[in-house]
C-alpha positions as CSV (number, residue, x, y, z in Angstrom):
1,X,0.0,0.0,0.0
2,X,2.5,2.4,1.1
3,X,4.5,1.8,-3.0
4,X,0.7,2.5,-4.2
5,X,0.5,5.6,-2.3
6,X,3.6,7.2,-3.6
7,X,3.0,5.9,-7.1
8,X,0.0,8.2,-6.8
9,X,1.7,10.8,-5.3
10,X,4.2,11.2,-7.9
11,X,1.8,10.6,-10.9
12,X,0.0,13.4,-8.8
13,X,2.5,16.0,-8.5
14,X,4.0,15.6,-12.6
15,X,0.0,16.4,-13.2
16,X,0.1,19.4,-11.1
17,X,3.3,20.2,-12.2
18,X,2.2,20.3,-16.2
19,X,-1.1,22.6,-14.7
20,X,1.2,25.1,-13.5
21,X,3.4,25.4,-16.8
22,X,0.3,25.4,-18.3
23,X,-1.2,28.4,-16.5
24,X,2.3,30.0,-16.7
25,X,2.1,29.8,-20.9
26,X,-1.2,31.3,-20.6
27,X,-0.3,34.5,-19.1
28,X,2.8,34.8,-20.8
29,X,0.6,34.8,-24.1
30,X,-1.5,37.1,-22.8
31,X,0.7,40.0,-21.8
32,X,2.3,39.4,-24.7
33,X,-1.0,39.7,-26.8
34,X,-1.3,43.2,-24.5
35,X,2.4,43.9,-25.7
36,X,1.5,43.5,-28.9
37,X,-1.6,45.6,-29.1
38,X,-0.1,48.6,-27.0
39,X,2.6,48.5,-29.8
40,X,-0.4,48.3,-32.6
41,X,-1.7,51.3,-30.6
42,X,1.4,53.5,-30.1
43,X,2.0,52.9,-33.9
44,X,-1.8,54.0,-35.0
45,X,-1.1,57.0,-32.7
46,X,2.2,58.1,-34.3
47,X,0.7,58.0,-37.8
48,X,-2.2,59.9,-36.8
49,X,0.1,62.5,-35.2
50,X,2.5,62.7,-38.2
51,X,-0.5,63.4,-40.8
52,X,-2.0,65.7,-38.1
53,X,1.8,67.8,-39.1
54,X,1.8,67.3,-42.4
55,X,-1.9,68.7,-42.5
56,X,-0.7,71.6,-40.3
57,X,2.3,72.6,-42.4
58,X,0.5,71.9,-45.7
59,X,-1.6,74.8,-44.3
60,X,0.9,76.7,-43.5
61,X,2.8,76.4,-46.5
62,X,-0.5,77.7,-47.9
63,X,-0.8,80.8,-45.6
64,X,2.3,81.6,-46.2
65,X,1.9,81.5,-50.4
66,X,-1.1,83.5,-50.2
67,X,0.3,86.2,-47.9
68,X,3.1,86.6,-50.4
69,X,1.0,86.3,-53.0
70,X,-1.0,89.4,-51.6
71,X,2.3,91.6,-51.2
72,X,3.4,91.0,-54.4
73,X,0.3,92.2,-56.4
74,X,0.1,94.8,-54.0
75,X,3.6,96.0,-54.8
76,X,3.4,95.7,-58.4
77,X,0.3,97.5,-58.0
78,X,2.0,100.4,-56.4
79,X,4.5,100.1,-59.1
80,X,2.5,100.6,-61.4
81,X,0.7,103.8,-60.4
82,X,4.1,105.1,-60.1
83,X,4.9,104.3,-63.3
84,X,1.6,106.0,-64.5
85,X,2.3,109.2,-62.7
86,X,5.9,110.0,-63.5
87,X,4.5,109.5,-67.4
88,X,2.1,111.9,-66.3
89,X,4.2,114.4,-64.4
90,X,6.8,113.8,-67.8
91,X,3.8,114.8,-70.0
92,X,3.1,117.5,-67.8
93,X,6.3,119.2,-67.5
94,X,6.9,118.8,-71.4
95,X,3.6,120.9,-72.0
96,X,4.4,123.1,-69.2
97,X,0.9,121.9,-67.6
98,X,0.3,121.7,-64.1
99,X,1.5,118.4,-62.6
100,X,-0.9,116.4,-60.6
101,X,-0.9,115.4,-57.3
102,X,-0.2,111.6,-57.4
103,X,-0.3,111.3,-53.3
104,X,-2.6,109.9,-51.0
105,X,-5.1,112.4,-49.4
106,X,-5.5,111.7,-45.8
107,X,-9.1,111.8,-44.2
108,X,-8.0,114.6,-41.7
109,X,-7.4,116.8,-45.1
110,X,-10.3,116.4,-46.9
111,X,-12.3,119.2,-46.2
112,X,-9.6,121.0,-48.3
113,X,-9.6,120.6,-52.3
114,X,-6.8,121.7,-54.7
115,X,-3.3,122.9,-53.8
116,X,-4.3,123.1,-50.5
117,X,-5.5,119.5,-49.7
118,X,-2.1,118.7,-51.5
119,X,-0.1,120.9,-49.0
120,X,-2.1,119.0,-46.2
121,X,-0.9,115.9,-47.2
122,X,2.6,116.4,-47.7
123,X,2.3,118.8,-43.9
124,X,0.9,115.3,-42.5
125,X,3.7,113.6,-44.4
126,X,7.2,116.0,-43.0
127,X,5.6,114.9,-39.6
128,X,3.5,118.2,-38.7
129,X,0.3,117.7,-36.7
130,X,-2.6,118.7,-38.1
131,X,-3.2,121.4,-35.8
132,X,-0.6,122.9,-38.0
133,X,-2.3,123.3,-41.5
134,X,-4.5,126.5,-40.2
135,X,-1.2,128.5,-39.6
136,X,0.0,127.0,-42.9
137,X,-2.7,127.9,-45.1
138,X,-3.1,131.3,-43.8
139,X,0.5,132.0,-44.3
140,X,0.4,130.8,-47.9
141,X,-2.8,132.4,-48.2
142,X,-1.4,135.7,-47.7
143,X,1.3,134.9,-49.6
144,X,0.0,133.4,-52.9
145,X,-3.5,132.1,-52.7
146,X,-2.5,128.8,-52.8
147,X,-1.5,129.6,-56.3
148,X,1.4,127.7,-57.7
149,X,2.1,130.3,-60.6
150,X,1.5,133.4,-58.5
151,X,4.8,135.5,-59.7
152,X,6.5,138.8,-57.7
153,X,8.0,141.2,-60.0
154,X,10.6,140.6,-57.7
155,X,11.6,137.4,-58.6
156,X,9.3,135.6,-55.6
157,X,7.6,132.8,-57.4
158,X,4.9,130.0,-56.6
159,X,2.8,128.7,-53.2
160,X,5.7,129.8,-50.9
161,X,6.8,132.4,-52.4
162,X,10.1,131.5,-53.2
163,X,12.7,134.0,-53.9
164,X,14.1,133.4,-56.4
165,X,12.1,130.8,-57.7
166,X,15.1,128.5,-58.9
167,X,15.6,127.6,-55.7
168,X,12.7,125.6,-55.5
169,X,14.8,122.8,-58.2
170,X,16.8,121.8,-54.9
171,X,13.6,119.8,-54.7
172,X,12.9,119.1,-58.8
173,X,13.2,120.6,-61.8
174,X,9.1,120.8,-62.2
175,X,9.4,123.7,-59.8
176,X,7.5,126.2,-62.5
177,X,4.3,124.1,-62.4
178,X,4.6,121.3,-59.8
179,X,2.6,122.1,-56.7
180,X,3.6,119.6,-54.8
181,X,7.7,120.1,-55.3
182,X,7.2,124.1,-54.2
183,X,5.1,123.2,-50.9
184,X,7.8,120.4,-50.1
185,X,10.2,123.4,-50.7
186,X,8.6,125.4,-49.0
187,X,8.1,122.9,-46.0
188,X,11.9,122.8,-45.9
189,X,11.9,126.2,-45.4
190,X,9.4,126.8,-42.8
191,X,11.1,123.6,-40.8
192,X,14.7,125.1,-41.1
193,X,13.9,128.2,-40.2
194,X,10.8,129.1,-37.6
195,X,10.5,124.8,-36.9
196,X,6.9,124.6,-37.2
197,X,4.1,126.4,-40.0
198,X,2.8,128.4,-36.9
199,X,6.0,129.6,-35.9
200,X,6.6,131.4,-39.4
201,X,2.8,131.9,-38.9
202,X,3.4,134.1,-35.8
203,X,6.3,135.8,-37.5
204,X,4.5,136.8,-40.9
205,X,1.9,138.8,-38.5
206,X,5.0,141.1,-37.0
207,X,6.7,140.7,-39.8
208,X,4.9,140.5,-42.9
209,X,7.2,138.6,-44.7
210,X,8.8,134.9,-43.6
C-alpha cells in the first residue's frame, strides 16, 4: 500500500506540475498579446500624429503662399501707379501743364480741395500735426492764394513764395508748375527756419514777410 501511495503521489504532483506550466504559458501569451496591441496602438497614434503635421504645415505652406502672393500684387500694384504718374508728371512738364498730385489724401485733409488739400498731405507727411495746417494755409494764403504760378515782380515765385524761384529745383526741376515740389520746398523752409508752420505763422503777423 504504502509503493501505491507514492506511485499516486508522484503521478500526482508531474499532473500538477504540467497545470502550472500550463497556466504560466497562458499568461505569458496574454501579456504578450497586451504587448502587442499597445505596440499596434502606439504605432496607429504616431501615424495619426504625423498626418496631423503634415496637415498643419501643408496649411501653413499655404498661408504663407497667399500672404506673399497678396504683397506681391500689392507691390506691383504700387509700381505701377508710379509708373503712371511720373509718365504723367513727364507729359506734364513737357507741356508746361500743371503736374498732378499723385499722393494719398488723408481723411484729416479732406475738407480741403486743390493745392491746398495737396499741401495737407505732404504737412501730415514731414511729420507736422494737423493742428498745423491753419497757420499754414493762412501764411500761404497771404502769400499766394494757394496759387502755384503766382509770380512777384521781384523774382518771388509760386505757393511759398520762393525768392528766387530756382531755388525751389533743390527739390525738382518741375518747380514752375509742380505744386507739390514748391510746398515740399517750401516745407523745408518753414522747418529750417521758424520749426513749425505756426511759428513762421506768428512771424509773418509782425513781420509781414517769412
Amino acid at each position: 500500500m504504502s509503493v501505491g501511495l507514492l506511485v499516486v503521489g508522484a503521478a500526482g504532483g508531474i499532473y500538477l506540475g504540467q497545470g502550472g506550466q500550463d497556466e504560466q504559458g497562458g499568461q505569458v501569451r496574454v501579456q504578450a498579446e497586451a504587448d502587442d496591441m499597445q505596440l499596434l496602438k502606439a504605432g496607429q497614434n504616431a501615424h495619426v500624429a504625423a498626418r496631423a503635421w503634415q496637415r498643419q504645415a501643408e496649411g501653413d505652406a499655404a498661408a504663407r503662399a497667399a500672404a506673399e502672393a497678396k504683397t506681391a500684387a500689392s507691390r506691383a500694384h504700387a509700381l505701377e501707379k508710379a509708373v503712371k504718374a511720373k509718365k504723367a508728371a513727364d507729359k506734364a512738364k513737357a507741356s508746361g501743364a500743371t503736374v498732378p498730385y499723385a499722393g494719398r489724401i488723408p481723411t484729416s485733409c479732406k475738407e480741403y480741395t486743390g493745392n491746398r488739400a495737396t499741401g495737407c498731405a505732404l504737412m501730415l507727411d514731414a511729420g507736422f500735426g494737423i493742428a498745423e495746417f491753419p497757420c499754414l494755409n493762412s501764411l500761404w494764403n497771404k502769400e499766394s492764394g494757394w496759387n502755384h504760378r503766382a509770380a512777384n515782380p521781384s523774382g518771388a515765385y509760386g505757393i511759398p513764395q520762393a525768392f528766387p524761384g530756382s531755388k525751389m529745383s533743390s527739390v525738382a526741376d518741375d518747380w514752375k508748375n509742380n505744386p507739390a515740389t514748391q510746398i515740399k520746398w517750401g516745407l523745408g523752409y518753414v522747418q529750417g527756419r521758424y520749426k513749425t508752420p505756426c511759428g513762421a505763422w506768428s512771424h509773418f503777423q509782425s513781420a509781414h514777410s517769412y
